[in-house]
N, C-alpha and C positions, 0 to 999 in steps of 0.2 A: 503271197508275198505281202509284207506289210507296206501299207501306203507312207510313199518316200515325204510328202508334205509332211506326215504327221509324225509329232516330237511324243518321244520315250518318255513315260512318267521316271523318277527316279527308284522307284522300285521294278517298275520293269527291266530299267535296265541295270539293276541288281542282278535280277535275275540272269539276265545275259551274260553280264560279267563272269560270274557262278558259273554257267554253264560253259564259256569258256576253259576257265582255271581247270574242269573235271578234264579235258583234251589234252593228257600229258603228253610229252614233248617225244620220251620213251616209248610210247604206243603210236604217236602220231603219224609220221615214217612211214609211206607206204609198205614197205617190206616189213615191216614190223607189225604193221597191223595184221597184215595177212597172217603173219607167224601166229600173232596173238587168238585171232580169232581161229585157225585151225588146232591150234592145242585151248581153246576153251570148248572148239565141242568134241575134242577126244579128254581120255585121262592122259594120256603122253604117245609120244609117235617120236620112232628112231631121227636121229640126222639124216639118213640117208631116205626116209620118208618125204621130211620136210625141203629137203633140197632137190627132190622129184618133183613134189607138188607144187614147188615157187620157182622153179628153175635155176635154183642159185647154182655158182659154182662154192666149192667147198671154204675157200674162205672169205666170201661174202657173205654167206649163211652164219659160217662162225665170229664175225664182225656185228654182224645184228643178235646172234646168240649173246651174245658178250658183252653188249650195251644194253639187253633187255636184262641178261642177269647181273648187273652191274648196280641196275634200276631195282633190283628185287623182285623183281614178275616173273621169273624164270627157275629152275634149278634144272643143273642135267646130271647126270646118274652113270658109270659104268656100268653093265651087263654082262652075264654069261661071260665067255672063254676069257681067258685073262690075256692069253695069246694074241687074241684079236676081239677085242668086246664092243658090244655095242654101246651106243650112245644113245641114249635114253633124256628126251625132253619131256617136262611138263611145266604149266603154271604153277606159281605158288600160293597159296590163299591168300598173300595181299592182291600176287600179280588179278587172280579171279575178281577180288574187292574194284582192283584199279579197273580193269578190262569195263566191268559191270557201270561204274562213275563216269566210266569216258562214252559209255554208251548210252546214258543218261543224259551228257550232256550233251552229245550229237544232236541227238532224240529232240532235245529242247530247241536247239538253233534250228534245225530241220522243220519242228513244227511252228516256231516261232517266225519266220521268215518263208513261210511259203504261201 
């Protein structure tokens, strides 16, 4: 942790600034980072996947679906039967660009403050 006496040059605390702004507001959201970070280390995982693995009920899942692809981080897809198909989620290569930035600038306050 950095010592509380001592004052920020103002390029350090550029840097900070910086690394805040990478903590979008769309990924920030606990539930959402979960989301984001479980479809960055797959290619896509069903609804009914991702509402196992986070606990959601179905439409709080589709509330946080819905504001990350609202965001552009997201797309979701019908599959198979058309009767009853499934729901197919992935990132989208900004969402991966954004995901990667926000974890840049974790990375940064993390190691800049401990």
């Amino acid at each position: 942790m950095t010592d509380k006496s001592t004052k920020l040059n103002p390029r350090e605390l550029a840097a900070d600034l910086d690394a805040f702004e990478k903590l979008l507001p769309a990924i920030h959201a606990k539930v959402r980072l979960a989301i984001v970070s479980l479809l960055a280390a797959n290619e896509s995982l069903s609804f009914i996947e991702l509402r196992g693995a986070l606990g959601l009920t179905d439409g709080n899942l589709a509330a946080h679906l819905r504001a990350l692809g609202d965001a552009g981080l997201i797309r979701q897809r019908k599959t198979g039967n058309p009767s009853k198909p499934t729901t197919l989620v992935s990132l989208t290569a900004g969402g991966r660009r954004a995901f990667t930035r926000y974890l840049e600038g974790l990375a940064h306050i993390i190691k800049r403050h401990r």
